[in-house]
C-alpha positions as CSV (number, residue, x, y, z in Angstrom):
1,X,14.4,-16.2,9.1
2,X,13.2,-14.7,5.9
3,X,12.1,-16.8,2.6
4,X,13.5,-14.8,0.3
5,X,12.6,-16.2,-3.8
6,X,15.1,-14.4,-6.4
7,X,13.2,-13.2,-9.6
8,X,14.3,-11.5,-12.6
9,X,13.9,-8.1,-11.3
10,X,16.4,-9.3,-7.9
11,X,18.9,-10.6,-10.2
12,X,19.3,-7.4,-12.1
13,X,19.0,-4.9,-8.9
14,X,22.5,-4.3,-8.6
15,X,22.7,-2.3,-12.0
16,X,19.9,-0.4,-11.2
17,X,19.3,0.0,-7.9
18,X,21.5,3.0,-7.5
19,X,19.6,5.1,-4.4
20,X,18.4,7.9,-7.2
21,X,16.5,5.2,-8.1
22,X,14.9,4.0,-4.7
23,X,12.0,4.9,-4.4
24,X,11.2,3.9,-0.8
25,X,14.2,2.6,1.6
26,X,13.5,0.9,4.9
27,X,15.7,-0.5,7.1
28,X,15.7,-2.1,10.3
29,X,12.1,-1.1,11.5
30,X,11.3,-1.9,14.9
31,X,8.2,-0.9,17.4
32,X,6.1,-1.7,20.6
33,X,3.2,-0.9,22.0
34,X,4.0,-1.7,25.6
35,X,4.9,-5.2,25.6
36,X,3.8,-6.4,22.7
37,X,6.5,-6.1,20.2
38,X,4.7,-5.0,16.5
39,X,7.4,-4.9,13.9
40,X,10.9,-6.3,14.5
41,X,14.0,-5.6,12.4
42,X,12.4,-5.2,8.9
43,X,14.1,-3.6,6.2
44,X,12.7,-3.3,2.7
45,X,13.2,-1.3,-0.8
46,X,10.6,-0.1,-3.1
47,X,11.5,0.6,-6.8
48,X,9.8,3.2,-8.7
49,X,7.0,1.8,-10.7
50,X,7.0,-1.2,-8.6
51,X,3.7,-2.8,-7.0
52,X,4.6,-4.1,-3.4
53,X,2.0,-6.1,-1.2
54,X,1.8,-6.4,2.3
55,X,0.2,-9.3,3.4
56,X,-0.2,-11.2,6.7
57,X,-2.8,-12.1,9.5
58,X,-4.5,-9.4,11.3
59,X,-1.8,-8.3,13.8
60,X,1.0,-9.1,12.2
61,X,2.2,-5.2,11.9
62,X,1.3,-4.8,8.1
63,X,-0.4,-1.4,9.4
64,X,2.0,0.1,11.3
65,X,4.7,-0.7,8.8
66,X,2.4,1.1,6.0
67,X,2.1,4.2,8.6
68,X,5.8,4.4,8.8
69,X,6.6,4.6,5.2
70,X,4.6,7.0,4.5
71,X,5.6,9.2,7.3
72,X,2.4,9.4,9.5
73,X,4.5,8.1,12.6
74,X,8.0,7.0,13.7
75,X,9.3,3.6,14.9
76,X,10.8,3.6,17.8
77,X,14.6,2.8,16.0
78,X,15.3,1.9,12.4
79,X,15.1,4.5,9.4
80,X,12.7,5.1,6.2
81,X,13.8,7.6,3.2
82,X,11.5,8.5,0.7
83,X,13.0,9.2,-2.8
84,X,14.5,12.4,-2.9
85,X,13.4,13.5,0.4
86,X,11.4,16.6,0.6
87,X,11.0,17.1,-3.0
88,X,9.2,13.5,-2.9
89,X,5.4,13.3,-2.6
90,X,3.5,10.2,-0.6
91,X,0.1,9.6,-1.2
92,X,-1.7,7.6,2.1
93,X,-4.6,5.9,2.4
94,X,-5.1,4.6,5.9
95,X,-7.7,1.9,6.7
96,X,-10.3,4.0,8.1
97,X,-10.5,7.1,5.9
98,X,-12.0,10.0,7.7
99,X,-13.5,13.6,6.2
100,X,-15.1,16.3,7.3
101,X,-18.9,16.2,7.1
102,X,-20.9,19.0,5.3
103,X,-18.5,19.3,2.5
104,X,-19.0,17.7,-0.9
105,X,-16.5,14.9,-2.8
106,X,-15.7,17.5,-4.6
107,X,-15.2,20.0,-2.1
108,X,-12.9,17.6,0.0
109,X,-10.2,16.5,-2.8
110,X,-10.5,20.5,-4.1
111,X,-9.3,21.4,-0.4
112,X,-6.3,18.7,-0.8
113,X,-5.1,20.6,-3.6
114,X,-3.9,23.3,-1.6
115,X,-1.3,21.4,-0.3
116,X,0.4,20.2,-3.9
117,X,1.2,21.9,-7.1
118,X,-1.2,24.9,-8.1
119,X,-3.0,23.4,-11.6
120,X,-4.7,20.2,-10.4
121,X,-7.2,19.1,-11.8
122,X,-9.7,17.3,-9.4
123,X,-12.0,16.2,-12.1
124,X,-9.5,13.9,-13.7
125,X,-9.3,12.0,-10.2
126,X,-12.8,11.8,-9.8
127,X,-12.8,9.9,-12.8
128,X,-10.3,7.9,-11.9
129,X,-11.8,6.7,-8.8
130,X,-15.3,6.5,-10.0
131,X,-16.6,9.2,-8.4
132,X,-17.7,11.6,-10.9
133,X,-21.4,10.8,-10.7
134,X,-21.1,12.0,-6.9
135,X,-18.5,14.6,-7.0
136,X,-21.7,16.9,-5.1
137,X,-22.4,14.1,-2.8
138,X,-22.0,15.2,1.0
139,X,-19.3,13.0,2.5
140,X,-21.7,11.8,5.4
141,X,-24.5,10.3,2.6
142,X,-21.2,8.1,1.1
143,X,-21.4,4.7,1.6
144,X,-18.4,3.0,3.0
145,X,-17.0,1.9,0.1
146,X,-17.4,4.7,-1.7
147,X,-15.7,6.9,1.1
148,X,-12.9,4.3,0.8
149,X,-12.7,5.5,-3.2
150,X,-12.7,9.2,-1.7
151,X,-9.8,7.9,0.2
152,X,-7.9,7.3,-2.9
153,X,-8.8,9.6,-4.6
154,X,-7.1,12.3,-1.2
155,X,-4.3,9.8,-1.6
156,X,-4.0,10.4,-5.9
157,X,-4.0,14.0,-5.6
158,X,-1.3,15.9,-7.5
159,X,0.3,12.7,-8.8
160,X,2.4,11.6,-5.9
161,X,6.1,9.7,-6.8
162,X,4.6,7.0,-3.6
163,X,1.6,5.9,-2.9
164,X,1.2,3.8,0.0
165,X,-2.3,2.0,0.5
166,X,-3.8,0.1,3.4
167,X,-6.9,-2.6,2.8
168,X,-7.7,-0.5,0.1
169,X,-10.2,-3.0,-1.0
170,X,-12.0,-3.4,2.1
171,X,-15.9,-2.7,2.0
172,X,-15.4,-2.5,-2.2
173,X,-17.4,-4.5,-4.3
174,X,-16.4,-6.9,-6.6
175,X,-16.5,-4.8,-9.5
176,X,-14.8,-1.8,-7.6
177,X,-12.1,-4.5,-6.2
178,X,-11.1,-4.9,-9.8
179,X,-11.1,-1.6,-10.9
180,X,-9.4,-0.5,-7.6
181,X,-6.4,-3.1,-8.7
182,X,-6.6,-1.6,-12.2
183,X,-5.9,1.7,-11.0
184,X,-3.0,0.3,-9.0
185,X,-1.7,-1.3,-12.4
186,X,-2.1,2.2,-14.1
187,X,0.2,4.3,-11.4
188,X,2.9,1.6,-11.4
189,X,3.1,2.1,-15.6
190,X,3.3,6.0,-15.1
191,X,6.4,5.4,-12.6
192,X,4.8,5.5,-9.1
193,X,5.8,3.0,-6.2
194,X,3.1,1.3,-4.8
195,X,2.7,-0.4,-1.4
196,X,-0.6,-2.2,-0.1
197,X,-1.6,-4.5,2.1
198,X,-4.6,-6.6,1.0
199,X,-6.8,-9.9,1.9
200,X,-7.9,-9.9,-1.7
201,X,-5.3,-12.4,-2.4
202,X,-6.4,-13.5,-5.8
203,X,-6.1,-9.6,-7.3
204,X,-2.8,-9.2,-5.5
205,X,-1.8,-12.6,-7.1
206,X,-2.5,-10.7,-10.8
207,X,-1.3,-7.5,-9.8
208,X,1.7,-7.5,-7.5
209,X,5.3,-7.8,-8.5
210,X,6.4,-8.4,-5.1
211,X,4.7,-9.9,-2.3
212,X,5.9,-9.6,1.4
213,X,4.5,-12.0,4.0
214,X,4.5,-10.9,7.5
215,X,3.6,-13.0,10.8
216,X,4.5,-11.8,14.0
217,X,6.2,-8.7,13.0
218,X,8.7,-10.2,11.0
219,X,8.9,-11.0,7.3
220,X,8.6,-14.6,6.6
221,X,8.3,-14.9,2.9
222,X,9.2,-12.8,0.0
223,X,9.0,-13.0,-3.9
224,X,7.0,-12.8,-7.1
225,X,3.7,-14.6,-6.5
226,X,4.4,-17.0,-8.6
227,X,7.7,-17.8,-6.9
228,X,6.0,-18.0,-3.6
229,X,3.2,-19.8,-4.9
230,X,5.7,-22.0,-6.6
231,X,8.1,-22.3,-3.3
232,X,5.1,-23.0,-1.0
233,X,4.0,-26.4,-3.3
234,X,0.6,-24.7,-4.3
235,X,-2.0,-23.7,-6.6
236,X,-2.4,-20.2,-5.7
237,X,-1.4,-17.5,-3.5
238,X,-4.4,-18.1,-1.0
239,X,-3.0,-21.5,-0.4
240,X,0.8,-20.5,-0.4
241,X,-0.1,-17.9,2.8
242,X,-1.9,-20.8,4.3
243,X,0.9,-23.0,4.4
244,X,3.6,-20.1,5.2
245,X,2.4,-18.3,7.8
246,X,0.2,-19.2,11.5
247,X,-3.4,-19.1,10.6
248,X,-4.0,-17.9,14.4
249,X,-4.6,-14.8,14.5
250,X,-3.0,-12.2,17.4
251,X,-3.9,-9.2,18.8
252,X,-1.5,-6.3,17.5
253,X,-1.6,-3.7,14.5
């Protein structure tokens, strides 16, 4: 059974939640790999300009769910809709970001732009990304964190309407955690829909409107952090998870 916390922006859905204005629409996701059952029945809705985190103990499907919404794969029943369809642009970072080696940062996102509008401007994402000072860097000499940015960046190009993000902080220092959360802050004011899964609890806690727990395939918990926080009896989102979800972990996706 879901936990599910009403906030301000539940109670007024039903004015606004007409589907032109659904960004993202889920419903009923299910999958398996074999025997082991990775998502089962979840259904979620992501508004435009809305900052959705995944979060859940490794295995608990938060990375198979991110590959469905943004179209890289199918479940095996259940439905996703993106906006307006075709005419609806997903950005997708996956967890492990791979490019092609001998080709330069700037070289990589310039090839990316092939396949949005004519007129991008690649420099305005390096900048974004803070990768400007190595936009002549091969991709093999990047560190991992910085190929993670490069990630993001690939994922920002042409300005998608959804922008779907897995550990997106992982192997990111401190300073580029926060200014990886800032940039999430930034495409949720200029309209985009934003979904992420993240262990960096405490910048999800500050950035997140709406945070989905997930154990065992299944949402558990969902609500502002503050509401779950608040819900849970704790002091912070870190200790909220603790006390909502099994801290064992399971093997899975």
């Amino acid at each position: 059974m879901v936990r599910e916390v009403a906030s301000e922006r539940d109670s007024t859905s039903e004015s606004v939640s007409a589907p032109s204005h659904v960004a993202i629409e889920a419903t009923g996701l299910s999958h398996a790999f074999g025997d082991v059952v990775v998502l089962d029945d979840v259904t979620l809705s992501v508004e435009p300009g809305e900052i959705v985190a995944l979060v859940g103990p490794n295995g608990s499907g938060k990375t198979t769910l991110l590959q469905f919404l943004s179209k890289v794969r199918a479940p095996d029943s259940g439905t996703v809709t993106i906006g307006a369809g075709d005419r609806t642009r997903v950005g997708y970072l996956p967890q492990r970001p791979e490019f092609r080696e001998g080709f330069t940062v700037a070289d990589t996102l310039r090839f990316y732009t092939q396949f949005v509008e004519e007129g991008v401007d690649i420099g305005t994402t390096l900048d974004r990304v803070g990768l400007s000072g190595a936009a002549d860097r091969r991709v093999e000499a990047l560190s991992g964190g910085m190929t993670r940015l490069l990630g993001l960046g690939r994922a920002l190009v042409g300005d998608p309407d959804v922008v779907v993000l897995d550990e997106p902080a992982s192997g990111l220092d401190p300073g580029m955690v926060e200014r990886l959360f800032e940039i999430v802050a930034e495409l949720a004011d200029e309209g985009t829909a934003v979904v992420l899964s993240s262990h960096n609890l405490g910048p999800v806690e500050r950035t997140a409107d709406r945070v989905v727990i997930l154990d065992g395939g299944r949402f558990v918990a969902t609500g502002s952090p503050q509401e779950l926080v608040e819900s849970a009896g704790a002091t912070d989102l870190q200790t909220a998870f603790g006390a909502l979800v099994s801290t064992e972990e399971v093997e899975g996706r």
